[in-house]
C-alpha atoms as an extended CHARMM CRD file, in Angstrom:
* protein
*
       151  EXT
         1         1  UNK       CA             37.1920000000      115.5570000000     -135.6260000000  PROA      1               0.0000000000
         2         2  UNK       CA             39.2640000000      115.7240000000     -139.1170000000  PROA      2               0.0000000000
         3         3  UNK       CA             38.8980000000      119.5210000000     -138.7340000000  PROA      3               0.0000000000
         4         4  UNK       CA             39.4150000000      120.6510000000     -135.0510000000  PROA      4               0.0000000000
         5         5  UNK       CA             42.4350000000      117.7890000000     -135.2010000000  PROA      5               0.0000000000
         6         6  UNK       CA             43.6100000000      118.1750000000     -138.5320000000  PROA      6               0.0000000000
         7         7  UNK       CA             47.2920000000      117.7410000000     -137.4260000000  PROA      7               0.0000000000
         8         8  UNK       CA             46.5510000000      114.3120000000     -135.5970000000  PROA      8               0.0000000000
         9         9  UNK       CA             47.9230000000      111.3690000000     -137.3870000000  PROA      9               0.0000000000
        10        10  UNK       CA             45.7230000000      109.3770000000     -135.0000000000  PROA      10              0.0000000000
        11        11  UNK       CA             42.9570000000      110.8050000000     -135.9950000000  PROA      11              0.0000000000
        12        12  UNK       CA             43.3310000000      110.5300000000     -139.7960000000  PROA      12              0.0000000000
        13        13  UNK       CA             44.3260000000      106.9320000000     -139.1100000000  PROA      13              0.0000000000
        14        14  UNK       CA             40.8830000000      106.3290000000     -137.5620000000  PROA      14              0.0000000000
        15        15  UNK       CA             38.6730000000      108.1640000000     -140.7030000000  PROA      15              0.0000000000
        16        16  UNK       CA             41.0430000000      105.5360000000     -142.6410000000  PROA      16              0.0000000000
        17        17  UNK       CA             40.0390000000      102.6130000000     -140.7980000000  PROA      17              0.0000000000
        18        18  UNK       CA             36.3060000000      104.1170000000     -140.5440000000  PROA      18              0.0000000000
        19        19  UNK       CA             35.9800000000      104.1480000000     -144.3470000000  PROA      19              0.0000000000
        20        20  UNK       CA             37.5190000000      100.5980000000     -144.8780000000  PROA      20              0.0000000000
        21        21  UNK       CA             35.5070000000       99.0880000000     -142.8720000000  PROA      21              0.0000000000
        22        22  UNK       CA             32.3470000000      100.5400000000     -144.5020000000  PROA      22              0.0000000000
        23        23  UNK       CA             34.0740000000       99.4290000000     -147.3520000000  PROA      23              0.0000000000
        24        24  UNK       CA             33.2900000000      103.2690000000     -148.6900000000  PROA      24              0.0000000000
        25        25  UNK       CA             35.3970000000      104.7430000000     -151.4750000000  PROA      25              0.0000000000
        26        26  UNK       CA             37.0180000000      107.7450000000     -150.7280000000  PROA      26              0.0000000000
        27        27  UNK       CA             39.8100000000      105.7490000000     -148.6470000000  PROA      27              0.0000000000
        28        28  UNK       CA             42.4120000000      107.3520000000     -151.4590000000  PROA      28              0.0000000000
        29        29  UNK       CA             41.0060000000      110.7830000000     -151.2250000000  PROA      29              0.0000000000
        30        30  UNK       CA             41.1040000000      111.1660000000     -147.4420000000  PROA      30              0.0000000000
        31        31  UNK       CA             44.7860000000      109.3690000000     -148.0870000000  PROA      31              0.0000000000
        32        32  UNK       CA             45.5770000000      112.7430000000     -149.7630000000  PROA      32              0.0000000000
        33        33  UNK       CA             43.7870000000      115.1310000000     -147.6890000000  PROA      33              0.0000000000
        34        34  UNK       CA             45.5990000000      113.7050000000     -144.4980000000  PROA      34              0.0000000000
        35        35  UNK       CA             48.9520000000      114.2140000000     -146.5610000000  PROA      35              0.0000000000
        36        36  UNK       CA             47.9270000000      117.8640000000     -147.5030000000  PROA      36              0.0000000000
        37        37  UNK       CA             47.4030000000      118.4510000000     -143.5990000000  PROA      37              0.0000000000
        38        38  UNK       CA             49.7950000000      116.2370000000     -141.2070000000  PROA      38              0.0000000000
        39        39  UNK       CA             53.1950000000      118.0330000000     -140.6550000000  PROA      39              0.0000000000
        40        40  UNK       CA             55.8570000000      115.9990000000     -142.8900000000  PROA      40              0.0000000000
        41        41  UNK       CA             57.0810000000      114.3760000000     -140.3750000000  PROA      41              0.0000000000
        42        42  UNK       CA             54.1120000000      112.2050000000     -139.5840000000  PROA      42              0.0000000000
        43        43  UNK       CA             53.9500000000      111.3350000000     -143.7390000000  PROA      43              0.0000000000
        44        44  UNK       CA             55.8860000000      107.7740000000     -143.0670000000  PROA      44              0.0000000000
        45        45  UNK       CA             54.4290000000      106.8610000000     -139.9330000000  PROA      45              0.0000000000
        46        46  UNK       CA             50.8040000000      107.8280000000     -141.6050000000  PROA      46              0.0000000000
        47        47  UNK       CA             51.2470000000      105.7420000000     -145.0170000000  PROA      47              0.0000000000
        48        48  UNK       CA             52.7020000000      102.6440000000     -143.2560000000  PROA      48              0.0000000000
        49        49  UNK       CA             49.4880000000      102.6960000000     -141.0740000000  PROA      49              0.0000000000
        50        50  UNK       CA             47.1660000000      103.1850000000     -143.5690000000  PROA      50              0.0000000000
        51        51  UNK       CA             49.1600000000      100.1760000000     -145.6030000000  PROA      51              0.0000000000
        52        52  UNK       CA             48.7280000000       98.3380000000     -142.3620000000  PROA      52              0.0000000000
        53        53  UNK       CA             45.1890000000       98.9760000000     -142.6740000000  PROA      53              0.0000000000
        54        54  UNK       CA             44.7530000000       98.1680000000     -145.9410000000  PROA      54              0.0000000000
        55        55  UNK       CA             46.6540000000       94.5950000000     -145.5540000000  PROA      55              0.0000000000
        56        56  UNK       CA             43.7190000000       93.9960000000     -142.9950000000  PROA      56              0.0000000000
        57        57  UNK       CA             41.0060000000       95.1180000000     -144.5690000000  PROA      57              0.0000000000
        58        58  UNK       CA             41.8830000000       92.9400000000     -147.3290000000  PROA      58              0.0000000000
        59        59  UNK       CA             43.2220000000       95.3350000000     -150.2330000000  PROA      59              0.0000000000
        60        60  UNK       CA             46.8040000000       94.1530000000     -150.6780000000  PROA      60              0.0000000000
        61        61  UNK       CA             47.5340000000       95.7790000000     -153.8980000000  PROA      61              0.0000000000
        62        62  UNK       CA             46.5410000000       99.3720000000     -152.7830000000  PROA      62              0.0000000000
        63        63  UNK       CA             48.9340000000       98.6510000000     -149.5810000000  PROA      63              0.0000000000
        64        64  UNK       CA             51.8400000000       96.8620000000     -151.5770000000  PROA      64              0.0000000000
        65        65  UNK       CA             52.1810000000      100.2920000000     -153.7840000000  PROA      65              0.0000000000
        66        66  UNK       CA             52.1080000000      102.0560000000     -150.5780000000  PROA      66              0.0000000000
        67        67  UNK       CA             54.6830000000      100.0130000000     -149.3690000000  PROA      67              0.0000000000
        68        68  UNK       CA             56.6420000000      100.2540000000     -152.5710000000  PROA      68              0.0000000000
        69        69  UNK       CA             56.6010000000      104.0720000000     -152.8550000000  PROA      69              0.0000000000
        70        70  UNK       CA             57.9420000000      104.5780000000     -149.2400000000  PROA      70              0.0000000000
        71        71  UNK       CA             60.4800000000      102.4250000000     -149.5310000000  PROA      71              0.0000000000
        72        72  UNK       CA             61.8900000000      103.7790000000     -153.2600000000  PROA      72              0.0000000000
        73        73  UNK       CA             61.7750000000      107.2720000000     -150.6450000000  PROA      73              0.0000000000
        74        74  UNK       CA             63.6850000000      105.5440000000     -148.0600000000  PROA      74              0.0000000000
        75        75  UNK       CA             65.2940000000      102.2000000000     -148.9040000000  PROA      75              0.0000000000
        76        76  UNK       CA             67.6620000000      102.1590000000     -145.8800000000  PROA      76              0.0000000000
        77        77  UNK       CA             65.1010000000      102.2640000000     -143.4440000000  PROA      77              0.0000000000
        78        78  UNK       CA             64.4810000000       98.7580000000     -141.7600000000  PROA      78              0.0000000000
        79        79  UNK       CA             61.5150000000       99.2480000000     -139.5870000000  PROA      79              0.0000000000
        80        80  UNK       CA             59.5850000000      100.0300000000     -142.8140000000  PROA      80              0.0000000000
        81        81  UNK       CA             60.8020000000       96.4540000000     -144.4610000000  PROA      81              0.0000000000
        82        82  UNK       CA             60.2680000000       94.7360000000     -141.4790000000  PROA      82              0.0000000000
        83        83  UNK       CA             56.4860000000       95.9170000000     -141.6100000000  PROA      83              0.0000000000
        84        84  UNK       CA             55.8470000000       95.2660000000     -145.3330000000  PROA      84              0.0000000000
        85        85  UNK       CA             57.3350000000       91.7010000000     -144.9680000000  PROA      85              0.0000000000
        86        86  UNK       CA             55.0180000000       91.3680000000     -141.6100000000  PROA      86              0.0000000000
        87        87  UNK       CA             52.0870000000       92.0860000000     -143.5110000000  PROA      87              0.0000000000
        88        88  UNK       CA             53.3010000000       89.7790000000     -146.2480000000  PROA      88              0.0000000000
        89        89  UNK       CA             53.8340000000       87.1230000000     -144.2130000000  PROA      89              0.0000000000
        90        90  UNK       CA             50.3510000000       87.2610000000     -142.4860000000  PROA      90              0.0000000000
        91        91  UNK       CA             49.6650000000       86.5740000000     -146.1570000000  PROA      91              0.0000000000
        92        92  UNK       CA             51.5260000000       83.9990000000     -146.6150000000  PROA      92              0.0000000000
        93        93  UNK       CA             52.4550000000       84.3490000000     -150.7230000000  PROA      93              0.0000000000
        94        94  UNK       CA             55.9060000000       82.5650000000     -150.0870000000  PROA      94              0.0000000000
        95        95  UNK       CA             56.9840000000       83.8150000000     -153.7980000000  PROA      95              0.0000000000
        96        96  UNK       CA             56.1500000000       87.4950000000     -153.2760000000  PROA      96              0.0000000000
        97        97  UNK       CA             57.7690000000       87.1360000000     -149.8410000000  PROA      97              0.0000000000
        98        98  UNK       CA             61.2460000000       85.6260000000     -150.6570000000  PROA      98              0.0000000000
        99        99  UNK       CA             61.3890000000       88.0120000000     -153.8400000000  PROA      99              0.0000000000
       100       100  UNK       CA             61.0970000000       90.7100000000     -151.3390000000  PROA      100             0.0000000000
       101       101  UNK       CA             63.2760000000       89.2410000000     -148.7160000000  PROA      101             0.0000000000
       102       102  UNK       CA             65.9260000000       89.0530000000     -151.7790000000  PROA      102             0.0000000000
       103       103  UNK       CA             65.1700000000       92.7030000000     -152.6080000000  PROA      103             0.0000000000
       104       104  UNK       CA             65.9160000000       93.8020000000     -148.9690000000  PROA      104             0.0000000000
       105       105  UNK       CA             69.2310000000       91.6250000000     -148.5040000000  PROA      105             0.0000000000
       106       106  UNK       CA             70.6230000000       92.9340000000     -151.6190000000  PROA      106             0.0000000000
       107       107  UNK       CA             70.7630000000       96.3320000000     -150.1820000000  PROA      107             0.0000000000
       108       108  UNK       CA             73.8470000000       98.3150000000     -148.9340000000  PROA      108             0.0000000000
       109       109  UNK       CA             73.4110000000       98.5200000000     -145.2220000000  PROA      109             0.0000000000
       110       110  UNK       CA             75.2610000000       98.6020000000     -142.2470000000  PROA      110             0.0000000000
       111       111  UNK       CA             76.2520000000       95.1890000000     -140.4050000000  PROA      111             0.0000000000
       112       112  UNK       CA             74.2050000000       95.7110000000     -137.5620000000  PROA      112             0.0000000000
       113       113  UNK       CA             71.0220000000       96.2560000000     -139.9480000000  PROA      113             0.0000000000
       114       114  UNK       CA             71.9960000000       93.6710000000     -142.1890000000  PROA      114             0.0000000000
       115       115  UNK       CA             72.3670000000       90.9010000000     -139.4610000000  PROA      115             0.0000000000
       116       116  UNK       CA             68.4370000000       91.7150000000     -138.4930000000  PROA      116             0.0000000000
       117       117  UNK       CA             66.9350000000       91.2780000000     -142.0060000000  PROA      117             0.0000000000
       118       118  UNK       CA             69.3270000000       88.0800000000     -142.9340000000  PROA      118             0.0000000000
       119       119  UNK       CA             67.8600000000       87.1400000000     -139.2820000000  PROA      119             0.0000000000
       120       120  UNK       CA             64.5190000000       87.7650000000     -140.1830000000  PROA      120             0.0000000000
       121       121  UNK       CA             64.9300000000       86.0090000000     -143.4280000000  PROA      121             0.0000000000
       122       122  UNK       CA             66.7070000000       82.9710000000     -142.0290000000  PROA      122             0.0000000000
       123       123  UNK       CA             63.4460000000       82.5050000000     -139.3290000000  PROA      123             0.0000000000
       124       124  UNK       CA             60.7590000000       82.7260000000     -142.0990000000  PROA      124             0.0000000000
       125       125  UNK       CA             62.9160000000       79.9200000000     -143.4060000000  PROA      125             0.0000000000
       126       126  UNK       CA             63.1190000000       78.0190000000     -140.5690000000  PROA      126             0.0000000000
       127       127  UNK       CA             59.4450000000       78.0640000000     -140.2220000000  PROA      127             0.0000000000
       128       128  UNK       CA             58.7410000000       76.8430000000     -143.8340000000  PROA      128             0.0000000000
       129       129  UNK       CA             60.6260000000       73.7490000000     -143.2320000000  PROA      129             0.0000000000
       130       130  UNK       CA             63.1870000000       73.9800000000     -146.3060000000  PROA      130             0.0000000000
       131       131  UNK       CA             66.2750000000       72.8400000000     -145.6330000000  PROA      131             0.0000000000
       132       132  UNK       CA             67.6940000000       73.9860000000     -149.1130000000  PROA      132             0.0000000000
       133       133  UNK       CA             66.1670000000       77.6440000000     -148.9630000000  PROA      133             0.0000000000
       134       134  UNK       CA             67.6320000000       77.4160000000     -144.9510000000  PROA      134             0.0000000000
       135       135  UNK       CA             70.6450000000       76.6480000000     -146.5580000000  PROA      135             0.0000000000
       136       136  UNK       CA             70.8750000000       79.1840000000     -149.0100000000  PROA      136             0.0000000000
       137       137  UNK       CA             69.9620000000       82.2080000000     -146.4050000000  PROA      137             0.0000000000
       138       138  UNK       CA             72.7450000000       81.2650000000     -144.8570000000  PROA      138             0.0000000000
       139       139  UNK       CA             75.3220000000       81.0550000000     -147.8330000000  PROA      139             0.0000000000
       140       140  UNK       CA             74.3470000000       84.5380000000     -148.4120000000  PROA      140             0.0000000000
       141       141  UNK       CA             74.9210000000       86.0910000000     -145.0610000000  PROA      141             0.0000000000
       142       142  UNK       CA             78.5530000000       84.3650000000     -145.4730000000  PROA      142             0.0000000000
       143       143  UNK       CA             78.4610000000       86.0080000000     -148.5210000000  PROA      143             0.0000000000
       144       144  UNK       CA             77.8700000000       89.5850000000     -147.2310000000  PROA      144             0.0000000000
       145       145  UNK       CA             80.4790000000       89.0030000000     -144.4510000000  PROA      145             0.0000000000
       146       146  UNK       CA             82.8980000000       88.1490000000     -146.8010000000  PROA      146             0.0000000000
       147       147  UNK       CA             82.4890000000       91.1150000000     -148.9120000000  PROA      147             0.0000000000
       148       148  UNK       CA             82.2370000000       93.2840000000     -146.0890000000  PROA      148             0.0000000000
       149       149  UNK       CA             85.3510000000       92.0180000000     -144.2510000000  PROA      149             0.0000000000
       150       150  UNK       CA             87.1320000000       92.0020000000     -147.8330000000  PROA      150             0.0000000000
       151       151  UNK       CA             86.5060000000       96.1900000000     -148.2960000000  PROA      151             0.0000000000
């Protein structure tokens, strides 16, 4: 299939979830050779579906650095946080989550963008229970009102 539909992200995607769940090595290899052959376009939507994968196969670390390297390529892109901290919340590592959660509020986004991640952020909250960390979400979406009303 690989090489009558080499430009098929949907196709790569399924030798990716093929080898994971033979739990065969090779899943970084065929990572690469996917990347060598899907049009550029398809790169994101590829490696945040293989991360996906990974997450759910149960090999967080190799998915995290996926994660991490798309989103030092493209820090302003939303969708791709809101997956990550999807996936990290299915995991449930509360630190890792509100670090991350931290890392994507302090970013310089536009209100509309903004208002879904301190949204987001102010549910996950909400469903841990903490009135203090509630609390605090909140303080800093005042915050970044503030500061963007005051420039």
């Amino acid at each position: 299939m690989i090489k009558k539909f080499k430009h098929s992200c949907k196709v790569w995607l399924r030798r990716i979830q093929g080898l994971l769940k033979q739990n065969q090595d090779g899943v970084q290899s065929a990572v690469q050779r996917a990347l060598l052959s899907l049009p550029r376009h398809k790169h994101i939507k590829f490696i945040s579906q293989t991360a996906i994968l990974e997450f759910k196969s149960g090999v967080p670390d190799r998915a995290r650095s996926m994660f991490e390297g798309i989103l030092r390529e493209y820090p302003k892109r939303t969708d791709l946080w809101s997956i990550y901290l999807d996936q990290e919340i299915r995991l449930g590592d509360m630190d890792l989550i509100r670090s991350l959660f931290e890392r994507a509020i302090s970013l310089s986004l536009p209100p509309k963008r903004m208002k879904f991640l301190f949204k987001k952020y102010l549910e996950y909250e909400k469903s841990q229970g903490e009135d203090a960390r509630i609390e605090y979400v909140k303080q800093k979406a005042m915050e970044y009102v503030e500061s963007t009303i005051a420039s």
